[in-house]
N, C-alpha and C positions, 0 to 999 in steps of 0.2 A: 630492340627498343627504338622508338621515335628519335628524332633528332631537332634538336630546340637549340636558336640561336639570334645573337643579335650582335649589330653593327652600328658601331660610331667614327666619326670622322670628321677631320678642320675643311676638308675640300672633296668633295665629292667627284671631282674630275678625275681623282687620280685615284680613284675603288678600283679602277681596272686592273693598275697595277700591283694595290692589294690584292686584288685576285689570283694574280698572275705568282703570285708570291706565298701567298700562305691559305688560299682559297680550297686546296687541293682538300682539307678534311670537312667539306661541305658536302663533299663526295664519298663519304664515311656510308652511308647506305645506297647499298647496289641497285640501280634502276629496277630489277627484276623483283624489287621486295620493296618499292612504292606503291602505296597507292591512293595516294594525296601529298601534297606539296601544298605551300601557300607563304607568300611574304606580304609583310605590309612595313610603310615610312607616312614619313612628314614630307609635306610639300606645301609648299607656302599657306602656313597655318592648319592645313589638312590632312587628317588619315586619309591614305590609300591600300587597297589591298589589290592583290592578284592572286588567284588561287588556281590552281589544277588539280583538279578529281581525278581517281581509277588513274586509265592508261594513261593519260596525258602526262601527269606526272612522271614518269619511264621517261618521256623524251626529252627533258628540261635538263639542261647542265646545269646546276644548283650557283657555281661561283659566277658563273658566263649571265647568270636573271639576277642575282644580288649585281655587279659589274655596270647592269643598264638602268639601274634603277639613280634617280637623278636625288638622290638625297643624302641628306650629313646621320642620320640615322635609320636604321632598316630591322627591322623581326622576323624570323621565318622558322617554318615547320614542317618537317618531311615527316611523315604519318608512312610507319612500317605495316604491310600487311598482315602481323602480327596481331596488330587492334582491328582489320576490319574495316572492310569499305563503310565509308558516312558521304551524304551529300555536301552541297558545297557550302550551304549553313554552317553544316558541323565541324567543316577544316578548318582548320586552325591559320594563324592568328586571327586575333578580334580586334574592333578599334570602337572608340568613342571619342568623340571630339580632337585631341590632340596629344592620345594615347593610341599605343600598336601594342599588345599585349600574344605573347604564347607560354604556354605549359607540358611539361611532359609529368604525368601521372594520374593517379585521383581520377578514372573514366570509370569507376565500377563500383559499385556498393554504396551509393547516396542514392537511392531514390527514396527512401520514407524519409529521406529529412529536407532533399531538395525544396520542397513547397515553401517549408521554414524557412531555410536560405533566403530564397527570393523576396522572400515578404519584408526583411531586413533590409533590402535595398528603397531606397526612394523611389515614386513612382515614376520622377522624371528619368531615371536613370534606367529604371525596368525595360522602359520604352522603346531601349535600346537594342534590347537582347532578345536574338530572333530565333535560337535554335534552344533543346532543351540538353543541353552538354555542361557538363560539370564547370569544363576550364571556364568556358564561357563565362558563367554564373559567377566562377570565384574569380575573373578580370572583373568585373562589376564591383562586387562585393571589395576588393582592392582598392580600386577608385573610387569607391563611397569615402573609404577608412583616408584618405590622401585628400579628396571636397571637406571633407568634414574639419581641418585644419589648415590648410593651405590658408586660408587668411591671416591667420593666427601667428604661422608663421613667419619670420624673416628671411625674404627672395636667398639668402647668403646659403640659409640651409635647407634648403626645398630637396637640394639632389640627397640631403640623409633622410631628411623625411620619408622621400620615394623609399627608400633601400628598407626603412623600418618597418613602416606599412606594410611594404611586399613581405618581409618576414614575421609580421606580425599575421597577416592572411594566410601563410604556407603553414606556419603553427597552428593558427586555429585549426585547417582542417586539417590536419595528420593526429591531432589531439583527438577531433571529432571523430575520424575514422578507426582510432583506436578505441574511442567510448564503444564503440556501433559493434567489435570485435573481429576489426579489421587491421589485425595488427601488420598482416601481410601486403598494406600499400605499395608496398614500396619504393623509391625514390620520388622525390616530389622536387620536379627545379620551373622556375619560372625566369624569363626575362620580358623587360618592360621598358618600352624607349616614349619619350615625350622631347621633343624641339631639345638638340644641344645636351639630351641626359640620357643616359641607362642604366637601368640597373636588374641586379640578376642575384638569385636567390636558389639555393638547394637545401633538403633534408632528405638525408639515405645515401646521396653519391656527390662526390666530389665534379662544379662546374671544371671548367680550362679558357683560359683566358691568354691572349696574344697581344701583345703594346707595340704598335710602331712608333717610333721618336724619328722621324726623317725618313725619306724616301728619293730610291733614284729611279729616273722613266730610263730603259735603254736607247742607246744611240741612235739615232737616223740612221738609213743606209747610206751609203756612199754615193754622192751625185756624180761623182768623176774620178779620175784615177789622181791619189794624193790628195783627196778630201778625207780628212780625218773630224768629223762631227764628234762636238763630247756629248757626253752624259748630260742630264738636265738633269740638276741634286733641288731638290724640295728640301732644305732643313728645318723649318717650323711645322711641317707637315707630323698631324698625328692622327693616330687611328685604334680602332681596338676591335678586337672581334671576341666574345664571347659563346664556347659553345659546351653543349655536354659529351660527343664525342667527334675524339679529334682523330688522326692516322700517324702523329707524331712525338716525340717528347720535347719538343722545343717552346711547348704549352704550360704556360705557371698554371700552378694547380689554385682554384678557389677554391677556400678547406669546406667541409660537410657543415651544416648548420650555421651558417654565414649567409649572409647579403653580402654585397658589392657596388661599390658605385663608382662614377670616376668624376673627380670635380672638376674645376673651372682651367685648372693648370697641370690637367690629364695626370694628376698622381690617383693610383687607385688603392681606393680604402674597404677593409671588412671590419663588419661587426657581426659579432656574435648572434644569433636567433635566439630569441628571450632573455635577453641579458641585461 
């Protein structure tokens, strides 16, 4: 199975040493059974994306490209050669405006309703979407459901909103793909980052989830003999990494049909999918 993941953080300086730290299960898929990679973030008001097709992906250390990436939130997706080479269109994540969206499932048995999908979206937003892949389609059709209220909203609840919506779009199509007599989906997880928010959603398999509350850089070396350099302790420093597989058990589990989000004073909250 693919490998779907996202990153939040108070400071972006010190992802390295996130990395250095708890990066290791980004590396959950063996270079030899890549064959597409792809991350994207925020940078001053902007999606960005970086993708690697086919081989290229083989030579990317997965935690060493999240680590350079100059942002407080990040989305990425290691595509196993189990689904099948796609161009670079098709890799995964997607962005629009000041959304970075990825998915792991839902690539097979929508094409007689695909059209219909689409046509649901507004045509500014169509506009957007260049390849003809499912995730794709349902990031859009997500950020329709989250445009369509966000005014409405109070800025206090915008990050449950996000986590609703997303669980409100991962139900419709697991609903739809069971009407179709696709009972056989199987897991459907998405995550979703916008400026300072993320949020993550599964049905069929349990996300995993990692909270730092402080952080320390190691020591300098030793300029001379009897130089004892300390530690640099970051204690307001936080972070979170969300993924669907991990190489550890020191990962809280996000239960099965749940969203997630993490608010303003990094406590993270589940709610139920259709509840």
């Amino acid at each position: 199975m693919s490998q779907v993941f996202g990153y939040i953080c108070s400071d972006d300086s010190l992802t390295t040493e996130v990395m250095n730290q708890i990066g290791d299960s980004l590396r959950a898929i063996a270079p030899e059974d890549r064959v597409g990679l792809g991350i994207g973030w925020l940078q001053e008001g902007r999606s960005l994306l970086r993708k690697h097709p086919k081989r290229k992906a083989a030579s990317v250390d997965v935690p060493s490209l999240v680590a350079d990436v100059p942002s407080r939130t990040i989305v990425g997706h290691v595509r196993h050669k189990e689904l099948g080479r796609v161009g670079t269109k098709e890799l995964q994540p997607f962005r629009f405006r000041n959304w970075v969206y990825a998915q792991r499932g839902a690539s097979e048995g929508f094409d007689d309703v695909y059209d219909t999908l689409r046509a649901s979206v507004p045509d500014h937003v169509q506009r957007n979407i260049e390849g003809t892949t499912m995730a794709e389609l349902v990031f859009h059709i997500f950020y329709t459901k989250v445009e369509s209220e966000l005014s409405t909203t109070p800025k206090a609840k915008w990050r449950r909103l996000y986590a609703r919506k997303l669980g409100e779009t991962m139900l419709a199509l697991y609903e739809l793909s069971c009407k179709n007599g696709n009972e056989d989906i199987g897991p459907l997880q998405a995550v979703a980052v916008t400026p300072r928010s993320i949020v993550a959603s599964s049905i069929g398999e349990s996300l995993h989830y990692r909270l730092i509350e402080g952080i320390e850089e190691p020591t300098e070396e030793p300029l001379f003999a009897g130089h004892k350099p300390k530690a640099v302790k970051h204690d307001r420093f936080r972070a979170l990494l969300v993924a669907n597989r991990v190489t550890d058990d020191e990962w809280v589990e996000c239960p099965d049909r749940h969203v997630m989000w993490v608010d303003e004073k990094w406590q993270v909250h589940f709610e139920e999918i259709g509840s």
